[in-house]
N, CA, C and O atoms as a Maestro MAE file, in Angstrom:
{
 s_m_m2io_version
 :::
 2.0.0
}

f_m_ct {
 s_m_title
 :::
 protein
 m_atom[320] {
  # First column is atom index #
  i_m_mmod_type
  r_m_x_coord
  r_m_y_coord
  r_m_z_coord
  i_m_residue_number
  s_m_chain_name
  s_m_pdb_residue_name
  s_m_pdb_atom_name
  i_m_atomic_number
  :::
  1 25 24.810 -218.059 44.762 1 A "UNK " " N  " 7
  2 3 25.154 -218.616 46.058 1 A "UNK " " CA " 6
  3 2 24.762 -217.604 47.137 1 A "UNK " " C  " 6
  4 15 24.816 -216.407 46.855 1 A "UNK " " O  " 8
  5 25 24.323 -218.050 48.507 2 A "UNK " " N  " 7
  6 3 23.653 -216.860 49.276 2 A "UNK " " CA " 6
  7 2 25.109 -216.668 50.142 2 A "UNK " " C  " 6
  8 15 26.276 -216.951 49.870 2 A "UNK " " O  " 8
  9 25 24.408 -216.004 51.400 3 A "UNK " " N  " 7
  10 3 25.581 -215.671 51.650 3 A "UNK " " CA " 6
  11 2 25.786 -216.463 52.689 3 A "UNK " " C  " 6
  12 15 26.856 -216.328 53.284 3 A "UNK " " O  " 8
  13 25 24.706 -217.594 53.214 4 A "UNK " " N  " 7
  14 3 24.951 -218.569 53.725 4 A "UNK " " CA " 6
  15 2 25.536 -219.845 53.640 4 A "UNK " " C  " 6
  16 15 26.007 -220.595 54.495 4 A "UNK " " O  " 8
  17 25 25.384 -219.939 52.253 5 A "UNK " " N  " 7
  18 3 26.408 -220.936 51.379 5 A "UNK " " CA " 6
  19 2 27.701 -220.619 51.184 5 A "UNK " " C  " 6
  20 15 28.467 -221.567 51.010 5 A "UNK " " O  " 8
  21 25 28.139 -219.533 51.168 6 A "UNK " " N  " 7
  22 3 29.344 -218.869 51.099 6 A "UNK " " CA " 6
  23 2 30.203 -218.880 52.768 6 A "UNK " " C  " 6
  24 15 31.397 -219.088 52.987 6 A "UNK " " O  " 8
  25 25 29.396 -218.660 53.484 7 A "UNK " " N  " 7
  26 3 29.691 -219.111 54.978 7 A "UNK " " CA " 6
  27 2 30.293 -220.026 55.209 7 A "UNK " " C  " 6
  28 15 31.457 -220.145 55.591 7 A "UNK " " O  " 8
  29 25 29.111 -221.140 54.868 8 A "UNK " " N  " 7
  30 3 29.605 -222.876 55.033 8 A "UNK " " CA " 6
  31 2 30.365 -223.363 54.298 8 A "UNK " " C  " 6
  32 15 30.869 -224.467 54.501 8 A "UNK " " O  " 8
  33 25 30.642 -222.517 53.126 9 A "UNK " " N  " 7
  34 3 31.786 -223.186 52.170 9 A "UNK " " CA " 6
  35 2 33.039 -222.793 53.216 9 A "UNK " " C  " 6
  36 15 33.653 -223.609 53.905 9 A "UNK " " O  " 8
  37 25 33.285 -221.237 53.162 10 A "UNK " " N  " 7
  38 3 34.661 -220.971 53.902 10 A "UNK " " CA " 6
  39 2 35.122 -221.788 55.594 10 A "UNK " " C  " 6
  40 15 36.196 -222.190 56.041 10 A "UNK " " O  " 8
  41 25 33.630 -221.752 56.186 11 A "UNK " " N  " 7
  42 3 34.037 -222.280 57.763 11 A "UNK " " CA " 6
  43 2 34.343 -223.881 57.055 11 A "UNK " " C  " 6
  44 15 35.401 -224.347 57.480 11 A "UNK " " O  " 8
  45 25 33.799 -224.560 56.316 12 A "UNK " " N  " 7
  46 3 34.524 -226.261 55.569 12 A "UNK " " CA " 6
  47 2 35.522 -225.798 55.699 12 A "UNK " " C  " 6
  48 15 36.084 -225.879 56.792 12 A "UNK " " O  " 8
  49 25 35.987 -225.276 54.845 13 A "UNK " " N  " 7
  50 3 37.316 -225.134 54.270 13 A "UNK " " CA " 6
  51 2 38.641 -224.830 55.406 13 A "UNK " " C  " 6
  52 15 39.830 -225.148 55.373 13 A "UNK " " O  " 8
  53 25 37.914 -224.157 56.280 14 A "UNK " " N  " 7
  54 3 38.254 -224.235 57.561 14 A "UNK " " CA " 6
  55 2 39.118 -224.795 58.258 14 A "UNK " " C  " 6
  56 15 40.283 -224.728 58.648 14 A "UNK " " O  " 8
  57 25 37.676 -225.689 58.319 15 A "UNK " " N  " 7
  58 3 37.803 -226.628 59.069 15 A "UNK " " CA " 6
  59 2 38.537 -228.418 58.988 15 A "UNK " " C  " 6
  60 15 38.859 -229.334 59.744 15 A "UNK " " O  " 8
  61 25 38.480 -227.962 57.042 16 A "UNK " " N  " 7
  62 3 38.953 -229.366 56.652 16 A "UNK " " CA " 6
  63 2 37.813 -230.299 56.354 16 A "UNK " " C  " 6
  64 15 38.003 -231.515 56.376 16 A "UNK " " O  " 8
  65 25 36.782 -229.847 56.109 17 A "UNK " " N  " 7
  66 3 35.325 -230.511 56.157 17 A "UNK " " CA " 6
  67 2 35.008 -229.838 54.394 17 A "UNK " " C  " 6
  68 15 35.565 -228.867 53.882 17 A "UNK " " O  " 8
  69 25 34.089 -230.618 53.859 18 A "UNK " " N  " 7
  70 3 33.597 -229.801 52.660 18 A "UNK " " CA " 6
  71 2 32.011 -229.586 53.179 18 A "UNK " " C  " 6
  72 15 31.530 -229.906 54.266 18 A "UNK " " O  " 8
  73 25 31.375 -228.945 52.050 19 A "UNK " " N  " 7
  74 3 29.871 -228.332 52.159 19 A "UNK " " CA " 6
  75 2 29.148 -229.209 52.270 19 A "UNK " " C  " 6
  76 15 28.260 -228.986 53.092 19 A "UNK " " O  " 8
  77 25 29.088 -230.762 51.501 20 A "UNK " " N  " 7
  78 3 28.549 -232.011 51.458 20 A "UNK " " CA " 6
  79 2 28.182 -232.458 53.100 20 A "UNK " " C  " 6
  80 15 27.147 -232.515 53.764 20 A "UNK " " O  " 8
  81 25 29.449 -232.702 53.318 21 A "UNK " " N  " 7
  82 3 29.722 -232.904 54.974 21 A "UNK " " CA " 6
  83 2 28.118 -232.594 56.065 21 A "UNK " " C  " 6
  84 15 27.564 -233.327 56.884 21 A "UNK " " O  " 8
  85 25 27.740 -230.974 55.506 22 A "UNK " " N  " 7
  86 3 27.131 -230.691 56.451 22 A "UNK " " CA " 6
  87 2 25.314 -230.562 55.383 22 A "UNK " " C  " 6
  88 15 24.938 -230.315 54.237 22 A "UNK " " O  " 8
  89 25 24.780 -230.895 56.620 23 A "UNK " " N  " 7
  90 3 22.788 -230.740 55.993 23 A "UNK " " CA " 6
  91 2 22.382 -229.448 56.755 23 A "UNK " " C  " 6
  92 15 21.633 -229.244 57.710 23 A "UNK " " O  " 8
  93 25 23.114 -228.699 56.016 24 A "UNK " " N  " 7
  94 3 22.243 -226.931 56.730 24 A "UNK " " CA " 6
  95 2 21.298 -226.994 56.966 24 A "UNK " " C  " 6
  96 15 21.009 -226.608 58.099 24 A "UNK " " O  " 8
  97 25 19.953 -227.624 55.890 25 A "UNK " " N  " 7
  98 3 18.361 -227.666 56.458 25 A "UNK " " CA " 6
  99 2 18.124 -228.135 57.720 25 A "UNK " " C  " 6
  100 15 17.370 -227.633 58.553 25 A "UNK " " O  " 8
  101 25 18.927 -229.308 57.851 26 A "UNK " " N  " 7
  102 3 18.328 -230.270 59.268 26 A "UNK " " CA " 6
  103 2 19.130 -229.389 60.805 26 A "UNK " " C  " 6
  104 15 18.724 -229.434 61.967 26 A "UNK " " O  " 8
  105 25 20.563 -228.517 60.158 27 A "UNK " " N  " 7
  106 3 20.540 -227.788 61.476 27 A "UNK " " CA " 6
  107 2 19.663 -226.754 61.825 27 A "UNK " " C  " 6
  108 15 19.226 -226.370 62.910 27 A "UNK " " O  " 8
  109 25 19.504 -226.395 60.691 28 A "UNK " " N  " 7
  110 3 18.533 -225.196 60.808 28 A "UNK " " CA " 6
  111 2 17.426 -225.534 61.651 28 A "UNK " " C  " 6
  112 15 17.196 -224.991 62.732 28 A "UNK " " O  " 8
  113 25 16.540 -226.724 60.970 29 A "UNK " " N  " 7
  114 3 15.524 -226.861 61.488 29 A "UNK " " CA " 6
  115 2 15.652 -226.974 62.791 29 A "UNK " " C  " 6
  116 15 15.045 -226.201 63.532 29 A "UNK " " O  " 8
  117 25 16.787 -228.351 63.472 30 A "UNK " " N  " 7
  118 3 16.665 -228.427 65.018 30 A "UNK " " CA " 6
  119 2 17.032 -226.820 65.463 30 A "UNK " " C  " 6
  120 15 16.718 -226.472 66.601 30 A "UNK " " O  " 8
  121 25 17.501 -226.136 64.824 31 A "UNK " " N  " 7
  122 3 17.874 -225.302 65.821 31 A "UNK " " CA " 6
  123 2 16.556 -224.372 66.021 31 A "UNK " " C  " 6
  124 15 16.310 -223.846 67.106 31 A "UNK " " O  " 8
  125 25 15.560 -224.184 64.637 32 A "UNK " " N  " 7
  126 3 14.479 -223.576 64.873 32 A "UNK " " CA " 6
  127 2 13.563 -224.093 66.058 32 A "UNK " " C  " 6
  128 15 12.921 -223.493 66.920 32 A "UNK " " O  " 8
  129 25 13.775 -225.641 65.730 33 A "UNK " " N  " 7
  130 3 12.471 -225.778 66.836 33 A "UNK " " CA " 6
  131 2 12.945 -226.226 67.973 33 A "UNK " " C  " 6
  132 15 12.380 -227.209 68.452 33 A "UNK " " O  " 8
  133 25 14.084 -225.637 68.690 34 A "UNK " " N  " 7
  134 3 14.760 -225.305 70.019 34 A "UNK " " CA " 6
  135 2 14.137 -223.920 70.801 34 A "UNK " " C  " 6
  136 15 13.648 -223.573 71.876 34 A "UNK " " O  " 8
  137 25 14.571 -223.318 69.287 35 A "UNK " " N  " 7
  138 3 14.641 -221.476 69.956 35 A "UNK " " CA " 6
  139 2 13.216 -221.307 70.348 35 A "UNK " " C  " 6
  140 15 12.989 -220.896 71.486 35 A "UNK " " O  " 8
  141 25 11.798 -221.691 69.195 36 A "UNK " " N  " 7
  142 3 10.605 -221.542 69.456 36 A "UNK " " CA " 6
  143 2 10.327 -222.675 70.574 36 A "UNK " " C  " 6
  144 15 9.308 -222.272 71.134 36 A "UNK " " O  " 8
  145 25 10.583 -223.469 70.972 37 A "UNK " " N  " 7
  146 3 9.849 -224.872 71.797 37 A "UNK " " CA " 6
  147 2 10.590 -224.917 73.200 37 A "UNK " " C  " 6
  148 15 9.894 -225.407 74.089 37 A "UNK " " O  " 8
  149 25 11.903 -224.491 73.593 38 A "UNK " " N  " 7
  150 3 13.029 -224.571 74.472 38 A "UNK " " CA " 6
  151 2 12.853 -223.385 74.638 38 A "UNK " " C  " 6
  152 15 11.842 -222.766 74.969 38 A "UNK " " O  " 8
  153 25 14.547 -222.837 74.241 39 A "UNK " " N  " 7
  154 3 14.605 -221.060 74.438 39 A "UNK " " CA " 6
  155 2 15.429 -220.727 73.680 39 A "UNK " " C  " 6
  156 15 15.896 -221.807 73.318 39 A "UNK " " O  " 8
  157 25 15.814 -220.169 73.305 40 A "UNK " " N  " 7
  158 3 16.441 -219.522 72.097 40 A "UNK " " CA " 6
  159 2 17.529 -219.522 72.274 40 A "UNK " " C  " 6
  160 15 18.168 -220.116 71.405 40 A "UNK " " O  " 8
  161 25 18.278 -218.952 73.331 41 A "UNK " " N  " 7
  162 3 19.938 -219.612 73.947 41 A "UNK " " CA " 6
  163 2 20.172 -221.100 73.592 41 A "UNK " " C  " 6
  164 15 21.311 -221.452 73.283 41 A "UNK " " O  " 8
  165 25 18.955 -222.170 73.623 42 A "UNK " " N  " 7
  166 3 18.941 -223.546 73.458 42 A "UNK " " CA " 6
  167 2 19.970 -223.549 71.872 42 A "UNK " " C  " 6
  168 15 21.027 -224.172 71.776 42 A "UNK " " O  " 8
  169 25 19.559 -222.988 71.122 43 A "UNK " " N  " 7
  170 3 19.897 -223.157 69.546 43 A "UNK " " CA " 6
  171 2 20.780 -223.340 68.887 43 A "UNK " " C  " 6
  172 15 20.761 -223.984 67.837 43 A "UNK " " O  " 8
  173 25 21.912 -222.697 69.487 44 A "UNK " " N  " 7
  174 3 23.112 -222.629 69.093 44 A "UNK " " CA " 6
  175 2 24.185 -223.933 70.362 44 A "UNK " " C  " 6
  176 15 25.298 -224.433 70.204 44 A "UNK " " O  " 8
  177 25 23.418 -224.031 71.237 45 A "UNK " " N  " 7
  178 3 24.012 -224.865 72.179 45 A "UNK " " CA " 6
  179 2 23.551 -226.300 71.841 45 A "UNK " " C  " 6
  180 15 24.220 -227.232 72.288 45 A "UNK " " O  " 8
  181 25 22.678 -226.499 71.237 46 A "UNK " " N  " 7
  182 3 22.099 -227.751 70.486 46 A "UNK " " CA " 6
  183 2 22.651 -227.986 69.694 46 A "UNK " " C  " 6
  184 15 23.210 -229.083 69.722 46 A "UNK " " O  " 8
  185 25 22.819 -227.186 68.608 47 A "UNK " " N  " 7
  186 3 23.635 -227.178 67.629 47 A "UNK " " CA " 6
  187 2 25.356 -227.693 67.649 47 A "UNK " " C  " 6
  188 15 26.031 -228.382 66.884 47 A "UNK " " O  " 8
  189 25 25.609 -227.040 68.811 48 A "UNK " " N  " 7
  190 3 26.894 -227.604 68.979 48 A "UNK " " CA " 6
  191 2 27.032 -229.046 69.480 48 A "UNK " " C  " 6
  192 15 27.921 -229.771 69.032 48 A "UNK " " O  " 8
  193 25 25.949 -229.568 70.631 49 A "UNK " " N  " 7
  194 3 25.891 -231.090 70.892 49 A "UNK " " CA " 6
  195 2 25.430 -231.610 69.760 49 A "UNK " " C  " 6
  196 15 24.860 -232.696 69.867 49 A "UNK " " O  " 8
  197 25 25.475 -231.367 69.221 50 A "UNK " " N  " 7
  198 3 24.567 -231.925 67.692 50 A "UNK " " CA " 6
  199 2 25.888 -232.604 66.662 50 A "UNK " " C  " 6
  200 15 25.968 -233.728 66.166 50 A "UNK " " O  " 8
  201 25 26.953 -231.296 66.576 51 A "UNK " " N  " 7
  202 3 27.998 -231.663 66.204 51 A "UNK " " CA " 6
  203 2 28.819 -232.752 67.228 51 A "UNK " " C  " 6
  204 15 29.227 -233.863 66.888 51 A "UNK " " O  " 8
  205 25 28.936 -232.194 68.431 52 A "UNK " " N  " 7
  206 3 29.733 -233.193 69.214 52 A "UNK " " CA " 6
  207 2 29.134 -234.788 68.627 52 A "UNK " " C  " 6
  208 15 29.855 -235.555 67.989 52 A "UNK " " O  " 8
  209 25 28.221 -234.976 68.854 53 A "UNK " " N  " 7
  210 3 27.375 -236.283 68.822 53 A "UNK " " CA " 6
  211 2 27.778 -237.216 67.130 53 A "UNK " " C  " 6
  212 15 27.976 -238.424 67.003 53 A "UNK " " O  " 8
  213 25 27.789 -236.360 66.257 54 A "UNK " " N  " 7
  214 3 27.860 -236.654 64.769 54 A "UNK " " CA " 6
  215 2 29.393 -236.999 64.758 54 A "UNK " " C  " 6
  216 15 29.874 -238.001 64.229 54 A "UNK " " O  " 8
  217 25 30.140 -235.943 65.473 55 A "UNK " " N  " 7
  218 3 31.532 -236.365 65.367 55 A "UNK " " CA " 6
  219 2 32.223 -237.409 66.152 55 A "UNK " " C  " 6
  220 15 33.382 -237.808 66.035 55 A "UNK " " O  " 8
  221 25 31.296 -237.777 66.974 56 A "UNK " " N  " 7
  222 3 31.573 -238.901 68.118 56 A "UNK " " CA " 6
  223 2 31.039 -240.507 67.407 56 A "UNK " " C  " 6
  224 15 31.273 -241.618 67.883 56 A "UNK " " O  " 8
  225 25 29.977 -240.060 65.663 57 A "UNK " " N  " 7
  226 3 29.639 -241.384 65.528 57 A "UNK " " CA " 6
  227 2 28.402 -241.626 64.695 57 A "UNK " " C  " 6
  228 15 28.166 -242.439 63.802 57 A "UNK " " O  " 8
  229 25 27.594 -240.549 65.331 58 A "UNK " " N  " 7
  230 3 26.011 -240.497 65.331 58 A "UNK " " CA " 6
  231 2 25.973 -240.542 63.905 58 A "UNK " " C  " 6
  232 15 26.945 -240.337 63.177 58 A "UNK " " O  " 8
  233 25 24.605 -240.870 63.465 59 A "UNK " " N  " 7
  234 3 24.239 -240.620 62.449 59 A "UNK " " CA " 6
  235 2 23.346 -238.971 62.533 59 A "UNK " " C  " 6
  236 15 22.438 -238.723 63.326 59 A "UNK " " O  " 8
  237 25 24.026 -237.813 61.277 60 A "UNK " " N  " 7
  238 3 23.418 -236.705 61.201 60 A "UNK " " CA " 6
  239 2 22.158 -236.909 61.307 60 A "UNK " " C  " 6
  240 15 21.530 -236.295 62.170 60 A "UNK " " O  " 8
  241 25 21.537 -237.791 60.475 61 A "UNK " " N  " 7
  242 3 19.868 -237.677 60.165 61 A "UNK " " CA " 6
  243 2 18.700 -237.797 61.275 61 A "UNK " " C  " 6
  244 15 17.664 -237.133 61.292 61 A "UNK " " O  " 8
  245 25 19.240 -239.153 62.533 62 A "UNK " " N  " 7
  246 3 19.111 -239.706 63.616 62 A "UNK " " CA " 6
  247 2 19.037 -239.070 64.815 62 A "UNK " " C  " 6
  248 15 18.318 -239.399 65.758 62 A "UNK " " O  " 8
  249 25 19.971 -237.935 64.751 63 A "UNK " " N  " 7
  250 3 20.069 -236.610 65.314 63 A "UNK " " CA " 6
  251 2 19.410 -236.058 65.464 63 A "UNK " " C  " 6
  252 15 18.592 -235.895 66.370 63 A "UNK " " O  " 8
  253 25 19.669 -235.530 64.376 64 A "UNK " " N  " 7
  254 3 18.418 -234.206 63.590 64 A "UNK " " CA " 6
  255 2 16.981 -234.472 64.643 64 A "UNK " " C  " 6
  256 15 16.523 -233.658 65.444 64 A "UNK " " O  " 8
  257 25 16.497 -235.777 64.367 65 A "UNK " " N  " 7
  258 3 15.393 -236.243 64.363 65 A "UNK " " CA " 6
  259 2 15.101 -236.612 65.705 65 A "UNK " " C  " 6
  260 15 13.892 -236.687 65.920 65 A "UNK " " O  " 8
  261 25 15.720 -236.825 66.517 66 A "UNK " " N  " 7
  262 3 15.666 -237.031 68.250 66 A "UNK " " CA " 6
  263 2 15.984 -235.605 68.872 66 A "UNK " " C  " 6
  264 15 15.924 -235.571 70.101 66 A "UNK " " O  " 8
  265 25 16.287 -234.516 68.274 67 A "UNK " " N  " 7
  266 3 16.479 -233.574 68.811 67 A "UNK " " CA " 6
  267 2 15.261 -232.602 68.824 67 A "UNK " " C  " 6
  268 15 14.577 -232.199 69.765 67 A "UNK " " O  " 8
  269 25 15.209 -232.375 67.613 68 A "UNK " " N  " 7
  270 3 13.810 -231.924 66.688 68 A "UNK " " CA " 6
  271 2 12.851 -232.500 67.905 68 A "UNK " " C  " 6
  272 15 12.396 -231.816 68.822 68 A "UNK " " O  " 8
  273 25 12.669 -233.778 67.722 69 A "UNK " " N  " 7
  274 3 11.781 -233.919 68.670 69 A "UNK " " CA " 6
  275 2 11.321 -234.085 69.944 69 A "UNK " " C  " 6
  276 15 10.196 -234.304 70.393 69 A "UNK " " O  " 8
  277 25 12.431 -233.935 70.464 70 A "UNK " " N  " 7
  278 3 12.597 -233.760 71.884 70 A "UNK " " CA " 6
  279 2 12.005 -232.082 72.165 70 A "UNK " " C  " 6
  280 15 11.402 -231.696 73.166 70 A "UNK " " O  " 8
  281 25 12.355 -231.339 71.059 71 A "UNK " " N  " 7
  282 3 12.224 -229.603 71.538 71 A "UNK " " CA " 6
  283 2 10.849 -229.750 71.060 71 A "UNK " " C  " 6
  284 15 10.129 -229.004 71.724 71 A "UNK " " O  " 8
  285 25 10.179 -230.410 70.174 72 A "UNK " " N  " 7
  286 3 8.914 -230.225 70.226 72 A "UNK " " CA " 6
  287 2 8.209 -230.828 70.460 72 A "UNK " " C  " 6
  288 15 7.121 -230.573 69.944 72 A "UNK " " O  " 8
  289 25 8.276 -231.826 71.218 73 A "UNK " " N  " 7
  290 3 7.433 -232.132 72.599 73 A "UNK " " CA " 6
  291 2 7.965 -231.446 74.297 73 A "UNK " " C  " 6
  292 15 7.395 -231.627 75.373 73 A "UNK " " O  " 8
  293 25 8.897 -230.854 74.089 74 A "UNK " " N  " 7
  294 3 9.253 -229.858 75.410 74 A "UNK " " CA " 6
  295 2 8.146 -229.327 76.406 74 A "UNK " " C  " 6
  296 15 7.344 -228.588 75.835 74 A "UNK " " O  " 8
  297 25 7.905 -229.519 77.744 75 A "UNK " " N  " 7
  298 3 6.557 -229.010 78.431 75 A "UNK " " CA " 6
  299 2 7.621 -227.078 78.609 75 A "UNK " " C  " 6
  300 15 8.746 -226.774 79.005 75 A "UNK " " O  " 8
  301 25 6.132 -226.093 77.916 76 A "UNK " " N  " 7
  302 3 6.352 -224.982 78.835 76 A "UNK " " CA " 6
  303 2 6.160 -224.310 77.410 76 A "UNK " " C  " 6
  304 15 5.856 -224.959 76.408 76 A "UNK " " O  " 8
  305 25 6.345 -223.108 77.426 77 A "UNK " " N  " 7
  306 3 5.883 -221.897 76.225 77 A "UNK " " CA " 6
  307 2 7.018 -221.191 76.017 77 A "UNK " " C  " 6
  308 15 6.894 -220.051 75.570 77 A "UNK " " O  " 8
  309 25 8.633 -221.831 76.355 78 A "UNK " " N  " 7
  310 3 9.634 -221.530 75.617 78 A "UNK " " CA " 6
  311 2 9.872 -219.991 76.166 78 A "UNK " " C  " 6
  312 15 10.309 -219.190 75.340 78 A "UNK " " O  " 8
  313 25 9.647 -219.590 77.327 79 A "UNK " " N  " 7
  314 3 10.276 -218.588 77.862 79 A "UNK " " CA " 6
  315 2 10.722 -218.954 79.473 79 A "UNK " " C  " 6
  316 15 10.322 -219.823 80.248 79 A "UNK " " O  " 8
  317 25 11.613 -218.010 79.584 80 A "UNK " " N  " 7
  318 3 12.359 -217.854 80.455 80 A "UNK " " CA " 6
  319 2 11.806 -217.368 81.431 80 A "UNK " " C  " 6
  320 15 12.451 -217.133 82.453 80 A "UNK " " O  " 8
  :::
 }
 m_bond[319] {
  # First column is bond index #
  i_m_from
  i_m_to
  i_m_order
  :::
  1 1 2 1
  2 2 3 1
  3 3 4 2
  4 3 5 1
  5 5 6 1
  6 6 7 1
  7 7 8 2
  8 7 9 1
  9 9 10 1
  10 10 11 1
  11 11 12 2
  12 11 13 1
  13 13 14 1
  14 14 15 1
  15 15 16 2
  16 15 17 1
  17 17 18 1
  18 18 19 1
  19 19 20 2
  20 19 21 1
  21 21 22 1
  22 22 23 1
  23 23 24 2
  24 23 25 1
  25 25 26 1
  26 26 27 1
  27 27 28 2
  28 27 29 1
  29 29 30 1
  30 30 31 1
  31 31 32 2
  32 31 33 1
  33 33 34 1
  34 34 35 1
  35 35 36 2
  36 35 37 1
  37 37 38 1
  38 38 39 1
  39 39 40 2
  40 39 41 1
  41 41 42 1
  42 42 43 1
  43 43 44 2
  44 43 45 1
  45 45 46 1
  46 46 47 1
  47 47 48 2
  48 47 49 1
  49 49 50 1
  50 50 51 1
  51 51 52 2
  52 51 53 1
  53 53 54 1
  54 54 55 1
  55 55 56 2
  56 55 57 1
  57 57 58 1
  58 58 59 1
  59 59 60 2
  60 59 61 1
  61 61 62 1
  62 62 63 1
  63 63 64 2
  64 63 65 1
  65 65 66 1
  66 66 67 1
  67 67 68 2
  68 67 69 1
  69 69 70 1
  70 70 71 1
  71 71 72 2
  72 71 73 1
  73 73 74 1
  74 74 75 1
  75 75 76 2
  76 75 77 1
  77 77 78 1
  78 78 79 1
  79 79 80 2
  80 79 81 1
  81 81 82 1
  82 82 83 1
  83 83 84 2
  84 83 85 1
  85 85 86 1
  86 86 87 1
  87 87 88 2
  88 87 89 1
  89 89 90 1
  90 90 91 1
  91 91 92 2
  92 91 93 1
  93 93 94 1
  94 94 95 1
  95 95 96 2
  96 95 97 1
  97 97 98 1
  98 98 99 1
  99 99 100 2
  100 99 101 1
  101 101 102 1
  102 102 103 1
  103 103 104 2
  104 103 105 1
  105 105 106 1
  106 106 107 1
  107 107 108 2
  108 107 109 1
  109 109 110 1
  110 110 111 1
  111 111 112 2
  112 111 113 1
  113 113 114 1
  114 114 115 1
  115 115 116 2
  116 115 117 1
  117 117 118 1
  118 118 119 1
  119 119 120 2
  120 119 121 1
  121 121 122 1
  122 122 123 1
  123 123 124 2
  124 123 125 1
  125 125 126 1
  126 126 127 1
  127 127 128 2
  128 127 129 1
  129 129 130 1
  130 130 131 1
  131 131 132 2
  132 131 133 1
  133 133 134 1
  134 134 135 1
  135 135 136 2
  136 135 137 1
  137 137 138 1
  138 138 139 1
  139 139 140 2
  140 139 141 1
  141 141 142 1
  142 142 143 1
  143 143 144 2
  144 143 145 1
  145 145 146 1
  146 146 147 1
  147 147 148 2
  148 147 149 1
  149 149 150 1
  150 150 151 1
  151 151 152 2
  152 151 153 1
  153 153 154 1
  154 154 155 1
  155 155 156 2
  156 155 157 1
  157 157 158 1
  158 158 159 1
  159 159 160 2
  160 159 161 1
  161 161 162 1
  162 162 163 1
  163 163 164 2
  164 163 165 1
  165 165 166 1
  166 166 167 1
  167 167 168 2
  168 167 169 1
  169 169 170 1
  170 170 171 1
  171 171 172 2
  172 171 173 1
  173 173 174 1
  174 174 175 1
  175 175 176 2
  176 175 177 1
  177 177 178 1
  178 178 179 1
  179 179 180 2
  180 179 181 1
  181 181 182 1
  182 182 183 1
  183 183 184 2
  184 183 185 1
  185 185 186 1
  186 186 187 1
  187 187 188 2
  188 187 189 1
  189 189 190 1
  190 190 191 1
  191 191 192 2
  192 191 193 1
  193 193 194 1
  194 194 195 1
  195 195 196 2
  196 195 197 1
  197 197 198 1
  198 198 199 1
  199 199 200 2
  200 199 201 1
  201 201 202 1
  202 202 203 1
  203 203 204 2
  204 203 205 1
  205 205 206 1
  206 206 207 1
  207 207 208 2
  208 207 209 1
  209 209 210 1
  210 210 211 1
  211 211 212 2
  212 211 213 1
  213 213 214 1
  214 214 215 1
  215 215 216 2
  216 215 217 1
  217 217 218 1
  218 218 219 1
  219 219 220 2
  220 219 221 1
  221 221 222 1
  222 222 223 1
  223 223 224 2
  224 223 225 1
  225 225 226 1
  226 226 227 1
  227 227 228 2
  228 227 229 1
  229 229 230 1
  230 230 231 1
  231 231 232 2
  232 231 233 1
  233 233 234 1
  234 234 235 1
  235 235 236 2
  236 235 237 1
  237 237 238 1
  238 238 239 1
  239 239 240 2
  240 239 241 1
  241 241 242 1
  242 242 243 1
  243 243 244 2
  244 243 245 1
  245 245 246 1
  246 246 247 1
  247 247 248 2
  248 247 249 1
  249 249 250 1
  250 250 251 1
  251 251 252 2
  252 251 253 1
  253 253 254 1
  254 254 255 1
  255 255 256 2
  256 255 257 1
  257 257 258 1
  258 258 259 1
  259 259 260 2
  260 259 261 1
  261 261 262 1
  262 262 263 1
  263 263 264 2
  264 263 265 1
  265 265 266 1
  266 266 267 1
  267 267 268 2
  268 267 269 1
  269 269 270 1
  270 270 271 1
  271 271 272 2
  272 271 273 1
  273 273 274 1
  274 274 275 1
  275 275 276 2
  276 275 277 1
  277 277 278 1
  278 278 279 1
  279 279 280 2
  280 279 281 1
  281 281 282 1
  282 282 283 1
  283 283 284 2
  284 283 285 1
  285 285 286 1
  286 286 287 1
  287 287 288 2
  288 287 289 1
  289 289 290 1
  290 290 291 1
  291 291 292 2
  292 291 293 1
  293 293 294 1
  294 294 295 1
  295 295 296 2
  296 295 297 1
  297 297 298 1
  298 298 299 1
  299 299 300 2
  300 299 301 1
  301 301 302 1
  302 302 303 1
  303 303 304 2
  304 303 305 1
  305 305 306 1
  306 306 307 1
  307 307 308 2
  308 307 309 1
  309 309 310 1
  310 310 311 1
  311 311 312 2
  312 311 313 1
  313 313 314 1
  314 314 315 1
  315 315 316 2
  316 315 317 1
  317 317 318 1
  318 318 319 1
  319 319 320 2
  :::
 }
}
């Protein structure tokens, strides 16, 4: 188990959520192609509307996938 799996197990457990619950790849990814396509502050603040949105209803996958692509079609070279 890495030590990222070990993370998401304890913050579940937490939280009252299990590991299932969450698709680490698909946050990962939106959050990658925020930081490179947006700005890197974007990543973790995406991430969190990301959750708001899922917990309000959304479908995770639907998400993922309108976000993702919103940051990479973004106009500009992702700096500040």
């Amino acid at each position: 188990m890495s030590v990222l799996d070990t993370w998401t197990a304890a913050a579940c457990d937490d939280l009252g959520l299990t590991p299932a619950d969450v698709d680490v790849k698909a946050v990962l990814d939106v959050a990658r192609d925020v930081a490179h396509n947006v700005v890197r502050p974007g990543a973790p603040v995406t991430a969190y509307l990301m959750g708001l949105a899922v917990g309000r209803g959304a479908d995770p996958a639907e998400v993922a996938a309108r976000l993702s692509s919103l940051a990479l079609d973004w106009p500009g070279d992702g700096r500040e």
